[in-house]
N, C-alpha and C positions, 0 to 999 in steps of 0.2 A: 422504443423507449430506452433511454441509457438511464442506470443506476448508478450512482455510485458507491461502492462499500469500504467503509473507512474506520477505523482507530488506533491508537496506540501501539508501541511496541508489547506484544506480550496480551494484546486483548483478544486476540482467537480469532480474527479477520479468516485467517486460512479454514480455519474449523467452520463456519458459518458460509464461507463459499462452497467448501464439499456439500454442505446439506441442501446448498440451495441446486448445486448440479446434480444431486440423487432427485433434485425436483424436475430437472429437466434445463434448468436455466445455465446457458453458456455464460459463465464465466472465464473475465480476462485476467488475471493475475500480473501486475504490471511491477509488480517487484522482480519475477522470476524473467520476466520480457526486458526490463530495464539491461538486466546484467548480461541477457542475449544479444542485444543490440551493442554495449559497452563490447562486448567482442568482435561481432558482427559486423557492425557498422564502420567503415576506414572514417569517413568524417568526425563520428561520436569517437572515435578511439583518438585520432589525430589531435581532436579539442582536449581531449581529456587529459594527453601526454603534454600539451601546452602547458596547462594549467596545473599538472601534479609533477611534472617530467617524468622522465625514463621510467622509473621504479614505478607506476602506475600499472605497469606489466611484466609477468614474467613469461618469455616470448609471447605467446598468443593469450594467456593465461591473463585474468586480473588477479589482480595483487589486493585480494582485500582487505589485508590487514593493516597495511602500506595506506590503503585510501581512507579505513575508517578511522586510523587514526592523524592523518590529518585534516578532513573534513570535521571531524565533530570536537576539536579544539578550535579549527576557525571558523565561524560562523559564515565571514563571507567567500570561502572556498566553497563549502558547505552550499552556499547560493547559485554560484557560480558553477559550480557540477549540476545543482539540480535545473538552473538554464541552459545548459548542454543535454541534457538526458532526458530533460522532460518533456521538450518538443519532437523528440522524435518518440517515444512512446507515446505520444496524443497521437502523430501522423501514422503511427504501425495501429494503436487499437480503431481507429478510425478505417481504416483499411480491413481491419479482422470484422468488423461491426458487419460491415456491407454482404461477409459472408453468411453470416450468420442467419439461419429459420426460427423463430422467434416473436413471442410476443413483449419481451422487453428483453437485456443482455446489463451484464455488472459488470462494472470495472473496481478489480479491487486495487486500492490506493490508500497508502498511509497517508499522505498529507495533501488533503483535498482540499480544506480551510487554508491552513499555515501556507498555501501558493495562491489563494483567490482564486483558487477552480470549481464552487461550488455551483457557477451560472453553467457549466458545462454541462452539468446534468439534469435530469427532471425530477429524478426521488434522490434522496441522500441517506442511505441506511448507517447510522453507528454502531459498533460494537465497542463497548465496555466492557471494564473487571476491576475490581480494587488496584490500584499501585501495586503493593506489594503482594498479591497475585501475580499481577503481570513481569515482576521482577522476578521472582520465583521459575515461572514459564521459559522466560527467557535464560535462567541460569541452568535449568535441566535441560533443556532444548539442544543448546551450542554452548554452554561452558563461558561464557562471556561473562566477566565480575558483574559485582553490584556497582562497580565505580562506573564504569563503560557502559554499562545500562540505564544509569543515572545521568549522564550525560547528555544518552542519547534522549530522551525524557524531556530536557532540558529544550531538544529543539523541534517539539509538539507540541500543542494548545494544550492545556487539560480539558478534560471530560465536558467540567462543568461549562465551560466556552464554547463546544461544538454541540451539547444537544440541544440548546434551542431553534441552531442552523439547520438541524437534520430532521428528515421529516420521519425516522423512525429509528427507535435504540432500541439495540439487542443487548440486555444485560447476560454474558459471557460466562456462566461460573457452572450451573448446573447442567450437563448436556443432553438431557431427557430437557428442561426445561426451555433451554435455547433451541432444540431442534422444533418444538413445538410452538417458539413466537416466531422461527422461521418463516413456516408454513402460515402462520396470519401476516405477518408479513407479505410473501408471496400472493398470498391471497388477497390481498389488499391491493397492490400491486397489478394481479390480472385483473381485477371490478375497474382501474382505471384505465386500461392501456384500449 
């Protein structure tokens, strides 16, 4: 069975996939894969220097600061990077799946709605946290302003849009609390697989 685990910047995706692999469940992180393959891959890199030029890299290195701030001023850059990048992180986690021993596997993913990926999967877990929570997170985290945060905000659903899509939300604030809708979650989860 594929999961998928989804929300916001700053809503604790990452926090909630550790507890779910203290459970035993292999989780795919496809943030951390996206920017391996953005290196890795001569095709993914070659599209990407298309479409951003040169400065997209510094030798082998991504230039992240260079991409994020021309992706998230334009929206159809923004599009057009995530049509380069996201077909081949579907064709590598598809590839990692088959490895895997397991009674279901997660793929964590921020924008699982906002690309119409939700038929991809069979359970759709969300994690939530107030806005200015999640702004907060993300400025002790990486030092990123409020502006830059706000922006990037700007190109995700809110909350309210994706939990009637998802068939399970993890509200993100308390971690004695979240670790224990984890495990009903999970447990939810293996009564169906």
């Amino acid at each position: 069975m594929i999961v998928g685990l989804t929300g916001g910047i700053g809503s604790g995706k990452t926090t909630v996939a550790k507890f779910f692999v203290e459970l035993g469940v292999p989780v795919y992180n496809s943030d951390k894969e996206a920017k391996k393959l953005m290196k890795s891959s001569k095709k993914v890199k070659k599209a990407i220097i298309e479409l951003l030029g040169e400065n997209a890299y510094e030798g082998k290195r991504l230039n992240k600061i260079y991409i994020s701030d021309k992706i998230f001023k334009n929206k159809s850059l923004l599009t057009e990077l995530n049509s380069i990048v996201h077909p081949a992180v579907r064709k590598h986690f598809l590839r990692w799946t088959k490895r895997q021993d397991s009674p279901y596997v997660i793929q964590e993913t921020a924008i699982i709605f906002e690309n119409s990926g939700q038929d991809f999967y069979d359970k759709i877990i969300l994690v939530t946290a107030p806005e200015e929570e999640r702004i907060q997170r993300v400025m002790a985290r990486s030092g990123i302003s409020k502006k830059a945060i706000l922006a990037r905000l700007k190109n995700q659903w809110l909350d309210i849009k994706k939990e009637p899509l998802s068939d399970y939300v993890i509200v993100n604030l308390k971690l004695t609390k979240t670790k224990i809708k984890v495990e009903e979650v999970h447990n939810a989860i293996l009564d169906i697989c």
